[in-house]
C-alpha positions as a Python dict, from the first residue, in 0.01 Angstrom:
ca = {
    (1, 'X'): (0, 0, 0),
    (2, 'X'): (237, 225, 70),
    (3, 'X'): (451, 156, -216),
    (4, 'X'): (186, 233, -417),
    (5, 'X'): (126, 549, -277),
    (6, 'X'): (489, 664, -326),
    (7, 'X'): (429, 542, -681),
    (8, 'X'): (89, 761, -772),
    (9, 'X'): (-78, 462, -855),
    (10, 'X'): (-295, 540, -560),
    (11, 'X'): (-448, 905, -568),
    (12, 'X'): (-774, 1073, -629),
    (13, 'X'): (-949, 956, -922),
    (14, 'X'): (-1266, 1119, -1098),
    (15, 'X'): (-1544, 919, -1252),
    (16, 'X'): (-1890, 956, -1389),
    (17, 'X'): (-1888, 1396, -1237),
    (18, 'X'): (-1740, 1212, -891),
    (19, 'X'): (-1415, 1228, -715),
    (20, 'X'): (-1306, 918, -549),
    (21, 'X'): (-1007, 983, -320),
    (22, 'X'): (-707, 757, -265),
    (23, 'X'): (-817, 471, -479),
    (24, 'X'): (-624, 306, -784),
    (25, 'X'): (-698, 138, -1121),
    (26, 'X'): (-735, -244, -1127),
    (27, 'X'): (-554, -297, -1446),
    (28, 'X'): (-302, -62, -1308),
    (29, 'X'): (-210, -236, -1055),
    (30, 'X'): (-191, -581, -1214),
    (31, 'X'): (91, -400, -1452),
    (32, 'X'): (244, -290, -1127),
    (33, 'X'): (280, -603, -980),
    (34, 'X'): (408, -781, -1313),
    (35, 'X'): (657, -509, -1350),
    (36, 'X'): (811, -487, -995),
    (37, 'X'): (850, -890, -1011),
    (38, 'X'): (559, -894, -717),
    (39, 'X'): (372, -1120, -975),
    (40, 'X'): (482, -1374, -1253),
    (41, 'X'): (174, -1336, -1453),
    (42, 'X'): (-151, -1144, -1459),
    (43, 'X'): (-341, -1416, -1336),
    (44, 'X'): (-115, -1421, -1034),
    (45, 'X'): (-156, -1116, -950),
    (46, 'X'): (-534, -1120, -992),
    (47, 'X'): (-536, -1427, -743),
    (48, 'X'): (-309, -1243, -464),
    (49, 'X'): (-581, -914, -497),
    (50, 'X'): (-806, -1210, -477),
    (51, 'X'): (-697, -1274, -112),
    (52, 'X'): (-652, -906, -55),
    (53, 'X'): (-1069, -882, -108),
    (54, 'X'): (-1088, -1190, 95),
    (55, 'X'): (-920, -1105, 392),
    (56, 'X'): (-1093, -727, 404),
    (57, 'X'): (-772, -520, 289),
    (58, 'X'): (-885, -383, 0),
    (59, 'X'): (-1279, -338, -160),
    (60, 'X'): (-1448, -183, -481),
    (61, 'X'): (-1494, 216, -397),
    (62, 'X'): (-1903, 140, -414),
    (63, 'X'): (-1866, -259, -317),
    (64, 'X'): (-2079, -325, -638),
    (65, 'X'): (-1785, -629, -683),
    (66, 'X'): (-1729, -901, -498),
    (67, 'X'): (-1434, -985, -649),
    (68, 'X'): (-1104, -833, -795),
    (69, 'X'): (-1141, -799, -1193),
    (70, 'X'): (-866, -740, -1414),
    (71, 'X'): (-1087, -409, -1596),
    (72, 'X'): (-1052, -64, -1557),
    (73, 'X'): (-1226, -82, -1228),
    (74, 'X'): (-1135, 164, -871),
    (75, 'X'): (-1061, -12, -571),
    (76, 'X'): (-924, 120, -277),
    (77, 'X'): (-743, -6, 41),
    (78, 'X'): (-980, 12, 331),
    (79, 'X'): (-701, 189, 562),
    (80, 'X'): (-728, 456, 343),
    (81, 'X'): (-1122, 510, 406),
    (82, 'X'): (-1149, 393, 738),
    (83, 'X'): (-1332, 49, 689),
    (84, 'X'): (-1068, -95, 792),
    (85, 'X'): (-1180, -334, 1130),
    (86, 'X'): (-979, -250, 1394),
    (87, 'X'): (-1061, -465, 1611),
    (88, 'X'): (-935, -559, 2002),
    (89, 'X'): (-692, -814, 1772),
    (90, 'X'): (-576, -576, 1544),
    (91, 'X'): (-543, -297, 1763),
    (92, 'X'): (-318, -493, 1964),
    (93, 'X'): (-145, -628, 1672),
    (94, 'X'): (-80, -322, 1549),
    (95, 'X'): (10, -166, 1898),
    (96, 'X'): (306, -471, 1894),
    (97, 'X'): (414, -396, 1583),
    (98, 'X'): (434, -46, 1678),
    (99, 'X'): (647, -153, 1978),
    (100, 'X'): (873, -343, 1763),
    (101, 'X'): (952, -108, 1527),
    (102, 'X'): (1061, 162, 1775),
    (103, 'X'): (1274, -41, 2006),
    (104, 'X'): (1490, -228, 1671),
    (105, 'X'): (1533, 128, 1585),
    (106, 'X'): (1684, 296, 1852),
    (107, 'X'): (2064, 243, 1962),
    (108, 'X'): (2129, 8, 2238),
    (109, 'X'): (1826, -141, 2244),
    (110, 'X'): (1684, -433, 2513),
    (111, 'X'): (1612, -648, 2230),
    (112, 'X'): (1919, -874, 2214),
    (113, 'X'): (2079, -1263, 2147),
    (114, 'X'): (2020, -1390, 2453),
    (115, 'X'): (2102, -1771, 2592),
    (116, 'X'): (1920, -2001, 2833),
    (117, 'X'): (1997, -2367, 2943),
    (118, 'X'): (2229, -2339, 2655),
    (119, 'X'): (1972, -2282, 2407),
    (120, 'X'): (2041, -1898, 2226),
    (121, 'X'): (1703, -1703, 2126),
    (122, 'X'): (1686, -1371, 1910),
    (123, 'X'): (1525, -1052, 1996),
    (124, 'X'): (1494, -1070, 2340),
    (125, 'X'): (1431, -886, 2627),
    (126, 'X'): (1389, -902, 3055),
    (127, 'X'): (1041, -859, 3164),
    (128, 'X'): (1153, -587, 3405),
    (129, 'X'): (1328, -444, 3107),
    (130, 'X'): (1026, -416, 2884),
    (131, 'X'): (846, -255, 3158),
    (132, 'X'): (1149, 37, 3225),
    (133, 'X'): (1131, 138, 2851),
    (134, 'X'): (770, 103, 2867),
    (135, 'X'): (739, 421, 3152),
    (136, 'X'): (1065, 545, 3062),
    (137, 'X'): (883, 587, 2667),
    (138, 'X'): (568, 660, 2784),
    (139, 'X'): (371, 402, 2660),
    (140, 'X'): (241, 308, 2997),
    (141, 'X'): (147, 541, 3272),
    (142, 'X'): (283, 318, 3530),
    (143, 'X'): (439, 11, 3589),
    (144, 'X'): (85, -150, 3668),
    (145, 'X'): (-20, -43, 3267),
    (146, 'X'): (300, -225, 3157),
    (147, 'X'): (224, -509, 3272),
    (148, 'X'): (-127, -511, 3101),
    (149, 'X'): (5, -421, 2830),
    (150, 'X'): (301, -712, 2838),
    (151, 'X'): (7, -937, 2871),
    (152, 'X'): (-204, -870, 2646),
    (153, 'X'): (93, -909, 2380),
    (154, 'X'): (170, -1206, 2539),
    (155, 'X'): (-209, -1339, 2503),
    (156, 'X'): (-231, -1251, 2101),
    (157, 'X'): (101, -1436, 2066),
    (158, 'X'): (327, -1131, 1952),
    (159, 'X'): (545, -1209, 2237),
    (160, 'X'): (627, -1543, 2461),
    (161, 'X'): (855, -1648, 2715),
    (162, 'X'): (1128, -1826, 2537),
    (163, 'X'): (1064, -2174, 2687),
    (164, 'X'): (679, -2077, 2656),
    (165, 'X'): (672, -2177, 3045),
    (166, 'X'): (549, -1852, 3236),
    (167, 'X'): (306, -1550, 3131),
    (168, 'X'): (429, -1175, 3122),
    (169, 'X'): (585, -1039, 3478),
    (170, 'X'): (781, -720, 3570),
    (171, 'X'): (1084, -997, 3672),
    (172, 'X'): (1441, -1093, 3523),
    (173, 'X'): (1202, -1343, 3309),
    (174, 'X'): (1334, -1379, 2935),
    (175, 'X'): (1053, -1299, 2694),
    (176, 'X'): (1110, -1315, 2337),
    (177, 'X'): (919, -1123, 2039),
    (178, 'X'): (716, -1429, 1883),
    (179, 'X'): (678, -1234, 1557),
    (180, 'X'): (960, -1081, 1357),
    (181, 'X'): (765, -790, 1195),
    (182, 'X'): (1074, -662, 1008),
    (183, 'X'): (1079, -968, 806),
    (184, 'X'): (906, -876, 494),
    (185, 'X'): (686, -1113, 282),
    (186, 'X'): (722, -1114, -53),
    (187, 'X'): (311, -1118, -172),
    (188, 'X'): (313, -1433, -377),
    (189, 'X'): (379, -1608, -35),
    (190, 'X'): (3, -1549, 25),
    (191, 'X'): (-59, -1826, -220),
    (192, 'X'): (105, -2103, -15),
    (193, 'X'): (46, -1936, 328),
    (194, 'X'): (-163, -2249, 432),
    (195, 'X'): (139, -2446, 344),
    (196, 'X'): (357, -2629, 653),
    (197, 'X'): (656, -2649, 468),
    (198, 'X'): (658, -2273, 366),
    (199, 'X'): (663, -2191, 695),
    (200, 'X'): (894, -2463, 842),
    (201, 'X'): (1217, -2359, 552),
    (202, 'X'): (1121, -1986, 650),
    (203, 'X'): (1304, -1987, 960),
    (204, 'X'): (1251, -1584, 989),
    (205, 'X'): (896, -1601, 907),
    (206, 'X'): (655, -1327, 1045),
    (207, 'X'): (447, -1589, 1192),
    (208, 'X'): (713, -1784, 1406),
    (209, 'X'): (1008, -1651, 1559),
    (210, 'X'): (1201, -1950, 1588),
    (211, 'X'): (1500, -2045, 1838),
    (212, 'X'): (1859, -2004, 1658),
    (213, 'X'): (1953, -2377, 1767),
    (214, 'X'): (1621, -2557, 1839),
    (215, 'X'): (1639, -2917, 2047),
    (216, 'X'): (1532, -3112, 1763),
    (217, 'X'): (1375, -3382, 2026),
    (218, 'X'): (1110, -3149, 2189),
    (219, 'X'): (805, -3093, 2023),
    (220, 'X'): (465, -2937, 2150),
    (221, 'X'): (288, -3159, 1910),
    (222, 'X'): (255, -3482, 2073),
    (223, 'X'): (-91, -3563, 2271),
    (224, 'X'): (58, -3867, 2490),
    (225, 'X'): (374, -3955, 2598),
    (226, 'X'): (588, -4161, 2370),
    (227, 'X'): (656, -4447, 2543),
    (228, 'X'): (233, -4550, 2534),
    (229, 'X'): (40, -4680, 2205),
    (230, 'X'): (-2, -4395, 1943),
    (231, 'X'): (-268, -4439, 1648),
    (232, 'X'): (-232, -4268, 1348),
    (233, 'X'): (-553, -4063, 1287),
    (234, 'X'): (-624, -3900, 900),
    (235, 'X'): (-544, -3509, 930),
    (236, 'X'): (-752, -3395, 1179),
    (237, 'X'): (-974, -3101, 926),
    (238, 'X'): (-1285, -3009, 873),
    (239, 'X'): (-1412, -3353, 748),
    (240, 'X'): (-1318, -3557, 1037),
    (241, 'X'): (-1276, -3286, 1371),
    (242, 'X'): (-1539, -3478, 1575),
    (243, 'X'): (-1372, -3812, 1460),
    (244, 'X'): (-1122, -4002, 1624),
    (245, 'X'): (-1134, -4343, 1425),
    (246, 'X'): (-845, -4400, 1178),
    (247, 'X'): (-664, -4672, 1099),
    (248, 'X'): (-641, -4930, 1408),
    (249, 'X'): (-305, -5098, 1288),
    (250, 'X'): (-57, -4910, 1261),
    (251, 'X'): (124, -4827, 1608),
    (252, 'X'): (429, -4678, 1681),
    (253, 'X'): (697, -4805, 1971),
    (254, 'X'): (898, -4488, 1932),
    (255, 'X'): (909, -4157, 1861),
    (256, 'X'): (680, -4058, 1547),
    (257, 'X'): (797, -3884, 1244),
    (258, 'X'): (600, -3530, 1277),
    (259, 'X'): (692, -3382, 945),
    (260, 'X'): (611, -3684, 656),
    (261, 'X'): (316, -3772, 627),
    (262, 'X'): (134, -3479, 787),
    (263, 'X'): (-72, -3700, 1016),
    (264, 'X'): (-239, -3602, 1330),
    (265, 'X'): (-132, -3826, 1682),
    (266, 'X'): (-409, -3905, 1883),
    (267, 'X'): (-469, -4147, 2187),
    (268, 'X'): (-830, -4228, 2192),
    (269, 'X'): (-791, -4144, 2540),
    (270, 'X'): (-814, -3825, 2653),
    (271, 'X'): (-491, -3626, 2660),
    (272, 'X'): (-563, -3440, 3012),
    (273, 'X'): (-350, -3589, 3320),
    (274, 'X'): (-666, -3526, 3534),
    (275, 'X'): (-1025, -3372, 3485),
    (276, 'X'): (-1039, -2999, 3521),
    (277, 'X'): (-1373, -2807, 3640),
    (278, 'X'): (-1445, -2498, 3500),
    (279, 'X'): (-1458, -2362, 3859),
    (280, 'X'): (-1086, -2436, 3896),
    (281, 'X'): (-1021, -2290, 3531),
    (282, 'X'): (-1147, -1947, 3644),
    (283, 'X'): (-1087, -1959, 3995),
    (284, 'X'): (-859, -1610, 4099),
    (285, 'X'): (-515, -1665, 4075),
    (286, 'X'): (-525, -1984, 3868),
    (287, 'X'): (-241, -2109, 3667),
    (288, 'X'): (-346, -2062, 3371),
    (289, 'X'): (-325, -1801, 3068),
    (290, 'X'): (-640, -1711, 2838),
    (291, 'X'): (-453, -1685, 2482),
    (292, 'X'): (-630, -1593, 2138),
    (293, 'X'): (-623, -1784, 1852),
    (294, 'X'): (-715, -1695, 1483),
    (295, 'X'): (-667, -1993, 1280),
    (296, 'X'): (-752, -1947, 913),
    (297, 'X'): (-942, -2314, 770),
    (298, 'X'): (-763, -2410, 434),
    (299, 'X'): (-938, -2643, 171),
    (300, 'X'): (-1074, -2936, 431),
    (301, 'X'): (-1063, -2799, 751),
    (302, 'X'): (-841, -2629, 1035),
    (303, 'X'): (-646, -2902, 1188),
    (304, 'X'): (-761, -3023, 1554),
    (305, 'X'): (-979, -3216, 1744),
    (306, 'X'): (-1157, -3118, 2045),
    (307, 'X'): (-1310, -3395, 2287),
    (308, 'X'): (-1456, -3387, 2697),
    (309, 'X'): (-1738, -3106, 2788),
    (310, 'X'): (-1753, -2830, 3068),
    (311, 'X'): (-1511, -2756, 2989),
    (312, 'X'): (-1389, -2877, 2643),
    (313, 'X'): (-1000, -2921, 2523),
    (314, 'X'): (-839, -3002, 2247),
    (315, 'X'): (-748, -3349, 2254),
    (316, 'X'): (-499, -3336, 1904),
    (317, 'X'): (-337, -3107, 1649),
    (318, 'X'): (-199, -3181, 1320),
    (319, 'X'): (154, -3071, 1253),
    (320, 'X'): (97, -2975, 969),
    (321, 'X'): (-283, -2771, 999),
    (322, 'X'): (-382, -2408, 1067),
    (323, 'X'): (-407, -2460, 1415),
    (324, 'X'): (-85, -2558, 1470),
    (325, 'X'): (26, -2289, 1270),
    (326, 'X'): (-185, -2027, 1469),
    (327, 'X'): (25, -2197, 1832),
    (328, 'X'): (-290, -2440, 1915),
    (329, 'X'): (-178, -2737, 2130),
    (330, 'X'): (-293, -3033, 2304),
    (331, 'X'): (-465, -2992, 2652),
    (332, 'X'): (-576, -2622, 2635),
    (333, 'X'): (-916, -2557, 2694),
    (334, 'X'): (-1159, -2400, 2476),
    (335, 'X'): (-1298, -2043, 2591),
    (336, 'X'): (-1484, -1928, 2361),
    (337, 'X'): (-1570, -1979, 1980),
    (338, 'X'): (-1607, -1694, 1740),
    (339, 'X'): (-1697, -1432, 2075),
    (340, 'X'): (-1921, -1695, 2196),
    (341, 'X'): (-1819, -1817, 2565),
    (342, 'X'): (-1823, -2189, 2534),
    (343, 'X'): (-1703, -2347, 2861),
    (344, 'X'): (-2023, -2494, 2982),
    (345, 'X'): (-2067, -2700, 2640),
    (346, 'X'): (-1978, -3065, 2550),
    (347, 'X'): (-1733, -3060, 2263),
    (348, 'X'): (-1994, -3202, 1990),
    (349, 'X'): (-2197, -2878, 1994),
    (350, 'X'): (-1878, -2700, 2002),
    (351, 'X'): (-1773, -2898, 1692),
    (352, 'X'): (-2074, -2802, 1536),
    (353, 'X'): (-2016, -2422, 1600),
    (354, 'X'): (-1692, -2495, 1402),
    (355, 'X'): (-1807, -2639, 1152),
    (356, 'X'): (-2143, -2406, 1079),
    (357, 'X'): (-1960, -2096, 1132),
    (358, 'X'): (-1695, -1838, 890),
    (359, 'X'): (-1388, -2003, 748),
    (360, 'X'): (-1142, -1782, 992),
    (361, 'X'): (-1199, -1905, 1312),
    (362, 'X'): (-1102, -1717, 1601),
    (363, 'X'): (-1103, -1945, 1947),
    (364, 'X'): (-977, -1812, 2294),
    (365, 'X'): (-819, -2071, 2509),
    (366, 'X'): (-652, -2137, 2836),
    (367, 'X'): (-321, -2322, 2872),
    (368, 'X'): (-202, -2432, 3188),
    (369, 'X'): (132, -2263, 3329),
    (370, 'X'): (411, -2530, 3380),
}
């Protein structure tokens, strides 16, 4: 967008005795994109507008199309008319990003190369750090606002503790920025965004700051412990999420392969150690973190299974699904669906609110602090 702004494609156009402002020319801008390499052909770059219109970016000036045609046709971006949703998610989001930007920028900043228990993560910073610049900036009144602030970053997954064990505290804890928002994306990489292996030989990608030397033997992915009986359960999508029957042969004595084929582990079993009441769940001082999920469905499904009732969890993930992409993992509990508060249901109807509802799903749930 802003690109296209330095380049006058986007700027006030006239039509039919009416000005509309800030908008550019369809055609245009599929020239634009074959020109500056953004697109191969024209009809990718009509398919990456495509998910533009899809994801509420950009819109025709009077919404009389539903999609993006290749025709001498205005559209505009909707941050440039104020359609845009800014929503709680966004805001904060964009409030993050905000964050990030100024502190890369600045000399001697907190964010650093940092190593624990021998393991070295980027871009990271003390939690009694964070909350210093924080006052010292003024972005938080007081120390109190920092905090809120640190959490609610921490709770849209812009920023984790590096071993994911603790939520935000004004402490010598390390926290880490979970997304690297100085990492640009090239746009065709919308195309194969609900691809695993895009993301997993991207090891800068926006959506998962990963460590610099990993322990290739710990993964967050497996629902029961490896020494018990695993089935091998289709990918857990759309088509099978209140499903648990797959094949009944195969079992495996030993560690599972996790990255070929992109099959979901599951114990028939559930996956908690012990049942959890909802009382405990939101009991004061509980340990556990409400985190928000927006996991985008691709062709057959979004990737998880959720099993139990009042409250709900999820029992598995596939490796290699939305959810896990979005940071969805065995035993958290399910909040809410799509705004709608959920713990006093039994997971079928919660299935069904999956299933029935939009294609982006967004799901707040609670993970337990280790």
């Amino acid at each position: 967008r802003l690109r296209l702004h330095d380049g006058k494609l986007i700027k006030d156009r006239r039509y039919h005795l009416r000005t509309y402002p800030n908008c550019f020319v369809a055609k245009e801008l599929t020239d634009w994109l074959i020109d500056h390499k953004e697109a191969p052909d024209r009809e990718t770059g009509i398919r990456l507008m495509q998910k533009l219109m899809d994801h509420y970016i950009i819109h025709h000036v009077c919404d009389e199309h539903s999609d993006y045609k290749d025709a001498k046709l205005l559209y505009r971006f909707r941050k440039d008319d104020g359609t845009f949703p800014l929503n709680k998610d966004v805001k904060v989001f964009m409030r993050g990003q905000s964050l990030y930007e100024k502190l890369v920028s600045v000399e001697e900043s907190i964010l650093k190369v940092r190593e624990e228990n021998s393991v070295k993560y980027q871009r990271t910073f003390l939690g009694c750090e964070m909350i210093d610049w924080l006052v010292q900036e003024g972005e938080a009144e007081n120390r109190k606002e920092a905090v809120e602030l640190g959490r609610a970053l921490l709770e849209h997954g812009i920023i984790q503790h590096v071993s994911n064990r603790h939520h935000f505290f004004d402490s010598d804890i390390l926290y880490q920025f979970w997304i690297n928002f100085r990492r640009r994306r090239r746009l065709t990489e919308l195309l194969n965004e609900n691809s695993s292996c895009a993301l997993s030989e991207s090891p800068d990608s926006p959506f998962c700051l990963r460590k610099l030397n990993p322990d290739p033997g710990n993964t967050s992915f497996l629902s029961v412990q490896t020494n018990k009986e695993i089935k091998i359960v289709s990918a857990v999508r759309r088509s099978s999420i209140t499903s648990l029957t797959g094949n009944s042969n195969p079992y495996f004595s030993t560690t599972p392969t996790l990255v070929f084929p992109p099959v979901a582990e599951c114990n028939p079993k559930s996956v908690l150690k012990r049942p959890v009441t909802n009382e405990e769940l939101l009991s004061p001082g509980a340990p556990y973190i409400k985190k928000t999920l927006t996991i985008v469905g691709d062709a057959v499904g979004w990737g998880f299974v959720v099993r139990g009732g009042r409250p709900c969890h999820i029992q598995a993930v596939d490796p290699g699904g939305p959810a896990a992409a979005a940071g969805m993992k065995v035993c958290q509990f399910v909040f809410s669906v799509n705004g709608m508060y959920v713990l006093h249901l039994d997971y079928q109807t919660i299935s069904s609110l999956i299933m029935t509802g939009p294609r982006t799903l967004v799901m707040e749930v609670m993970e337990a602090i280790e």
